[in-house]
N, C-alpha and C positions, 0 to 999 in steps of 0.2 A: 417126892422128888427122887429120882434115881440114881444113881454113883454117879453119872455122865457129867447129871445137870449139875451136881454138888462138886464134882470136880471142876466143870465151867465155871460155874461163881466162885470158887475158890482161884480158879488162873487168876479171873478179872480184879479180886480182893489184889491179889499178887502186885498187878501191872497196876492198878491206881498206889499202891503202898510204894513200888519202886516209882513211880513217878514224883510224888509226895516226895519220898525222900531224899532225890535227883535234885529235884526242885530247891528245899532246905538248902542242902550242901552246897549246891552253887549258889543261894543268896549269901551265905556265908564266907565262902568264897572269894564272890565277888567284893563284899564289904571288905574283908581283912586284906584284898588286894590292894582297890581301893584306894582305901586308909593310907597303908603303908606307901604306896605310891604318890599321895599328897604331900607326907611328911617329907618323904626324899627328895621328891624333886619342889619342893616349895621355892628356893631360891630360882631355879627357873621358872618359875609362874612367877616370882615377883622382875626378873629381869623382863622376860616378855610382854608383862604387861607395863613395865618402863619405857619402853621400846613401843609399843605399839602406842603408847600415850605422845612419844616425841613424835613418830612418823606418821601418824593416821590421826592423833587427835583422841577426842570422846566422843563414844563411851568407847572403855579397853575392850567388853565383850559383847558379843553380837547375840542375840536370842531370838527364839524364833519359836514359834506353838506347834508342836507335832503328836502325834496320834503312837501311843504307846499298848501294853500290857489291855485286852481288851477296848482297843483302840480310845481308851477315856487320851484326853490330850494334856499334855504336860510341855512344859518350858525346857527348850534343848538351848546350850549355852556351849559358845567356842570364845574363843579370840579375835579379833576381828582382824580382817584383810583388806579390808576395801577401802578408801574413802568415800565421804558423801557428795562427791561430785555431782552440778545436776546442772541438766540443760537451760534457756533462756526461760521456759515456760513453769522452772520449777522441777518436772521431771527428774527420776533418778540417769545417770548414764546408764547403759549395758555392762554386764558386769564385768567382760573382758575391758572396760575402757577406764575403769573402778579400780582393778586390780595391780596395785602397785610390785616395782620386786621382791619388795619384802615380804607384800602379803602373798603373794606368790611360793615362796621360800617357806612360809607358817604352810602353808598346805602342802607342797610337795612333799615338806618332812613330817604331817600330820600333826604339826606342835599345835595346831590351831584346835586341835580336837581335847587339847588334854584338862581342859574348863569340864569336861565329860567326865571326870573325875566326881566330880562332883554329883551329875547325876546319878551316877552310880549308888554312891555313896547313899544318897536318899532313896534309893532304890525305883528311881524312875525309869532306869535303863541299867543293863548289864554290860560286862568286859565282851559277851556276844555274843550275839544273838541277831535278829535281819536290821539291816538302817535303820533310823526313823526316816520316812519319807513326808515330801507334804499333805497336808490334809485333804487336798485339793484331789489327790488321787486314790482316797476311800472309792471314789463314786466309777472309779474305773477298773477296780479287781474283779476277779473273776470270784466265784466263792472258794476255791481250792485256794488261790491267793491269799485269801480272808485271814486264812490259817497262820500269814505272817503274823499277825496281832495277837494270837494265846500264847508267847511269851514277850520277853520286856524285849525291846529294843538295845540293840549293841551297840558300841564302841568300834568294833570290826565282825565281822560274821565271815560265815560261808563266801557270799559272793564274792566282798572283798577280797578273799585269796585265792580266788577262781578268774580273777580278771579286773578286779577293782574298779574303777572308772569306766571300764570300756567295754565291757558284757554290754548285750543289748536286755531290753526294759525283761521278756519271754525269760531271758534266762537266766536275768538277776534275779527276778522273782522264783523261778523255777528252785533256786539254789536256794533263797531262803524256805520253800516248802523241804526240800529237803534236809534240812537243817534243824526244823521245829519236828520232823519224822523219825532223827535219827540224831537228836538230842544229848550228849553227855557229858562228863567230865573230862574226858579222855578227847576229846572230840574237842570242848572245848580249848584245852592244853597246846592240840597241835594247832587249832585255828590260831593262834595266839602266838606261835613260835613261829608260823609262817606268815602271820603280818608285819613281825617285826623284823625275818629278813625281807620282806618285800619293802618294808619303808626303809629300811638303810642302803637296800637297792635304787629304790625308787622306781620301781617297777608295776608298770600300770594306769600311772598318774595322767588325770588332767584335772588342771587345775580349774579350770570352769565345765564341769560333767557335759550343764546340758547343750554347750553349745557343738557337742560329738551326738551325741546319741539324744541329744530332744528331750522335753519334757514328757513323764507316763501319759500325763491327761491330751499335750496333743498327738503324740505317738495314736494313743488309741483312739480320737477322733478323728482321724486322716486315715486308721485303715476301719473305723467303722463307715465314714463315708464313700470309701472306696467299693464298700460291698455293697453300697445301693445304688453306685452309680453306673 
C-alpha cells in the first residue's frame, strides 16, 4: 500500500472517530439536557396535565408509533389537544373541528411537545434532529430522503427553524438532508436558540400542518399521478 492509500484510510479512520465521537457528546448532551429540563419545569407538566385532564378529559397524553434512528419505530408522546369528538357513525371529527382553544394554545406555544422530554431521555429521539414523521410515509421517500432516518429524530431540527409548519414537504425534507450532512454541536446550539425565539414569537405556526401543505403520502400520489396522466 502506498503513502496515498495509507493516508486515505487514515482520513477515513479520522471522519468515523470524529463522528463516533460527535455522536457520544450529543447523546450526552442530549440526556443531561433532558434530565435537567424535566426536573425544572416538572410543575408545569403536572399543571398541564391538570389542565388538559379538566378541559379534554382522558387520556392527558396522546401517542402515536413513528419511525425513528434507523427507521426501527418507537412511541412519540405529547399532550393531548384534541377531544374525541366523533360523528353519528362513530367516526373521529376532522382535526380542525377536534381542536379546541386550548389545545390550540398547547401547540402554538409547543407545550404540547414537552412529554418529548421524555423521549429523549430514553434516547428514542433527540433535542434535534429531522421530525418524526408518520410511517405511513417510509414508502414515499426518495433514497437521498432515507438519510433522515441515520440519526434519532428531534424535538425541533433544521426545518423547523427554516419555516416550521409551512415549508413545503421538497424542502422540509430537503433541510433535514442537510442537517444529518452538516451535523454538530454548534449546529445543534444555534438550532436550539432559534426555536426558542421562534416559539416566543410564534412564528410559523399552524396549528393543524396538514390542512396547509397536505399530507407527504398524498402530496406525492397526486404528483406521481400527474406524471402519467
Amino acid at each position: 500500500m502506498s503513502s496515498e492509500e495509507f493516508a486515505k484510510v487514515d482520513r477515513r479512520r479520522l471522519i468515523v472517530f470524529r463522528q463516533e465521537f460527535d455522536l457520544a457528546v450529543k447523546r450526552v448532551f442530549d440526556s443531561l439536557v433532558a434530565l435537567a429540563l424535566i426536573a425544572i419545569l416538572a410543575p408545569l407538566f403536572a399543571i398541564i396535565a391538570g389542565l388538559v385532564r379538566v378541559k379534554l378529559g382522558s387520556p392527558i397524553l396522546y401517542s402515536q408509533k413513528r419511525p425513528g434512528l434507523g427507521e426501527k419505530i418507537f412511541t412519540m408522546y405529547k399532550f393531548r389537544s384534541m377531544t374525541n369528538e366523533r360523528d353519528e357513525l362513530g367516526n373521529l371529527l376532522p382535526d380542525q373541528m377536534r381542536l379546541t382553544a386550548f389545545g390550540a394554545f398547547l401547540r402554538s406555544s409547543s407545550l404540547d411537545e414537552l412529554p418529548g422530554l421524555w423521549s429523549v431521555l430514553k434516547g428514542d429521539m433527540s433535542l434535534v434532529g429531522p421530525r418524526p414523521l408518520l410511517i405511513e410515509y417510509l414508502d414515499f421517500y426518495t433514497p437521498e430522503e432515507r438519510r433522515r432516518h441515520t440519526v434519532r429524530p428531534g424535538l425541533t431540527g433544521l426545518a423547523q427553524v427554516s419555516g416550521r409548519n409551512n415549508l413545503p414537504w421538497d424542502d422540509r425534507l430537503q433541510a433535514d438532508i442537510q442537517y444529518v450532512a452538516n451535523r454538530n454541536l454548534l449546529l445543534d446550539l444555534r438550532i436550539l436558540l432559534l426555536t426558542l425565539i421562534k416559539v416566543l414569537r410564534k412564528e410559523g405556526i399552524d396549528v393543524v400542518p396538514s390542512t396547509r401543505i397536505g399530507k407527504l403520502s398524498e402530496v406525492r400520489r397526486h404528483h406521481a399521478s400527474s406524471e402519467f396522466s
